[in-house]
C-alpha positions in Angstrom: 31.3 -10.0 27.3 31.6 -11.9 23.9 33.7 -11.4 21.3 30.4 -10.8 19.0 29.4 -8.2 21.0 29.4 -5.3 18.2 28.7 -7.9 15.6 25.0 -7.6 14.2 23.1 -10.5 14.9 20.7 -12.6 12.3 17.9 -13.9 13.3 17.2 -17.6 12.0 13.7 -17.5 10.6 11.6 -14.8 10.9 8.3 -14.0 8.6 6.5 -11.0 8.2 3.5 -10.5 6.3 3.8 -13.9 6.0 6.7 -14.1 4.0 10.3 -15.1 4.4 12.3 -11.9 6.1 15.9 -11.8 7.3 15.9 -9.6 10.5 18.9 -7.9 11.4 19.6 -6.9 14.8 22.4 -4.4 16.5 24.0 -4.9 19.8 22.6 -2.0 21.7 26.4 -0.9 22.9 27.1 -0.7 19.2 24.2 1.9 18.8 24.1 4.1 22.3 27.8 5.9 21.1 26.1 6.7 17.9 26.0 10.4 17.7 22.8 9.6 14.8 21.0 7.3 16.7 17.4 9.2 16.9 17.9 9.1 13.1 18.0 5.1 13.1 15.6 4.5 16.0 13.4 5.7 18.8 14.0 2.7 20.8 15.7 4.1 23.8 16.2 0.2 25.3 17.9 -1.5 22.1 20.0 -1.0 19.1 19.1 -0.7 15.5 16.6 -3.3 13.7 16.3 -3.9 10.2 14.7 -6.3 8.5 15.2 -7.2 4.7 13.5 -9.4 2.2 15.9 -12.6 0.6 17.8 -11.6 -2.6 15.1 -13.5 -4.7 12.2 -12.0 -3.4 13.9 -8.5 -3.5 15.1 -9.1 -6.8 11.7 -9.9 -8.5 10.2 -6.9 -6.3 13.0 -4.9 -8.2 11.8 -6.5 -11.6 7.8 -6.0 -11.0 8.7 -2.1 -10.0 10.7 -1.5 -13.4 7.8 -3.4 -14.9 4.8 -0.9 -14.0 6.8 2.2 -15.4 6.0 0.7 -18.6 3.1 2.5 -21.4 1.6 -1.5 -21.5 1.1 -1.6 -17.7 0.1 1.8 -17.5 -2.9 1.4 -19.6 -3.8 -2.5 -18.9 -3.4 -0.6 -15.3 -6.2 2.1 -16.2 -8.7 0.2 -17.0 -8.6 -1.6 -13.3 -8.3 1.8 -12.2 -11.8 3.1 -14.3 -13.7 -0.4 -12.2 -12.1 0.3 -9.2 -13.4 3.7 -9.2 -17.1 3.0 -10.5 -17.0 0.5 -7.1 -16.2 2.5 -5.1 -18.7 5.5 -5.8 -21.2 2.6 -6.4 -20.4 2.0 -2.6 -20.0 5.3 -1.4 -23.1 6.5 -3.0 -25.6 3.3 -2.7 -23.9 1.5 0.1 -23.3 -1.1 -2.2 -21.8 -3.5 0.5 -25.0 -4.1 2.4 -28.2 -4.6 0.8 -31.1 -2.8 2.6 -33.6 -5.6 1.6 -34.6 -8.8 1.8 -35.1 -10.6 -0.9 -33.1 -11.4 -4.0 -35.9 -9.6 -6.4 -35.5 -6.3 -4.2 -31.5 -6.6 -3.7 -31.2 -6.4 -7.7 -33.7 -3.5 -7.8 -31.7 -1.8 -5.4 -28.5 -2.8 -7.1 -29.9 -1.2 -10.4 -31.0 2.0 -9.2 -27.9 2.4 -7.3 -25.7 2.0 -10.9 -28.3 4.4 -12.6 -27.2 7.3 -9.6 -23.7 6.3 -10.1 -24.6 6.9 -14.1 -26.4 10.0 -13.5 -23.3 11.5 -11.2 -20.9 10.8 -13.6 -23.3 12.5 -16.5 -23.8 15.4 -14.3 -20.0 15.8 -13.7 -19.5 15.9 -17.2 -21.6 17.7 -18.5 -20.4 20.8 -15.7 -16.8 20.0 -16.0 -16.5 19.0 -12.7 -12.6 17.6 -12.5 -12.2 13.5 -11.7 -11.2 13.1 -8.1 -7.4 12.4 -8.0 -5.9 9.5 -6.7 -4.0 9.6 -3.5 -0.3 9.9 -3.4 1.9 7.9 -1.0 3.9 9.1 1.7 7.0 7.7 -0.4 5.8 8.5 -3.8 5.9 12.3 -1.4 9.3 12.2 -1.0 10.2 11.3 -3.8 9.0 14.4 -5.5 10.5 16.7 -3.2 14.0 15.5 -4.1 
């Protein structure tokens, strides 16, 4: 048995999601005493893994997260937001990814009427007061809340 035994071990140079990552790993002796472990892990074989971004690629994580609380991100935000949603019901309603004809003439015809429904929709929505669909909120935007 070594003298590192209980020690965590680092792992030289893994990436994930393809980026830099420092993977921390515990000695699985170290973990099977641990009166918490189904807290920490569901691996019933080995100990505890964690794995951590550098301090420079946390820290400007840390920045760009401060950064969108902000009133300028917010609205430079809402205006993606407004394109991102007339896409989407431009492909949900017209199918918008695949064109059904062939033809550039016909594809444009179809791409026109397609943003005329979407138009019509969204006129019909407001005119009955029909709410704006809500966006979705994250498992950890979820937990947050309930705190």
């Amino acid at each position: 048995m070594s003298i590192w035994a209980d020690q965590p071990l680092l792992d030289s140079r893994p990436r994930q999601h393809g980026r830099d990552a420092i993977r921390i790993r515990f000695a699985t002796t170290t973990c099977s005493s641990c009166p918490v472990r189904d807290q920490c892990t569901r691996s019933t074989q080995y100990g505890r893994q964690l794995t951590v971004r550098p301090q420079g690629q946390d820290a400007l994580l840390e920045r760009v997260r401060a950064e969108q609380t902000t009133k300028v991100w917010k609205e430079r935000y809402a205006v993606r937001a407004g394109i991102e949603g007339t896409i989407h019901q431009a492909v949900a309603v017209g199918g918008m990814r695949r064109t059904r004809y062939r033809g550039l003439a016909k594809t444009h015809l179809g791409h026109v009427l397609t943003a005329a429904a979407v138009n019509l929709i969204r006129l019909d929505a407001w005119w009955n007061g029909t709410p704006l669909a809500r966006t979705r909120t994250s498992r950890l935007a979820v937990l947050e809340l309930t705190v």
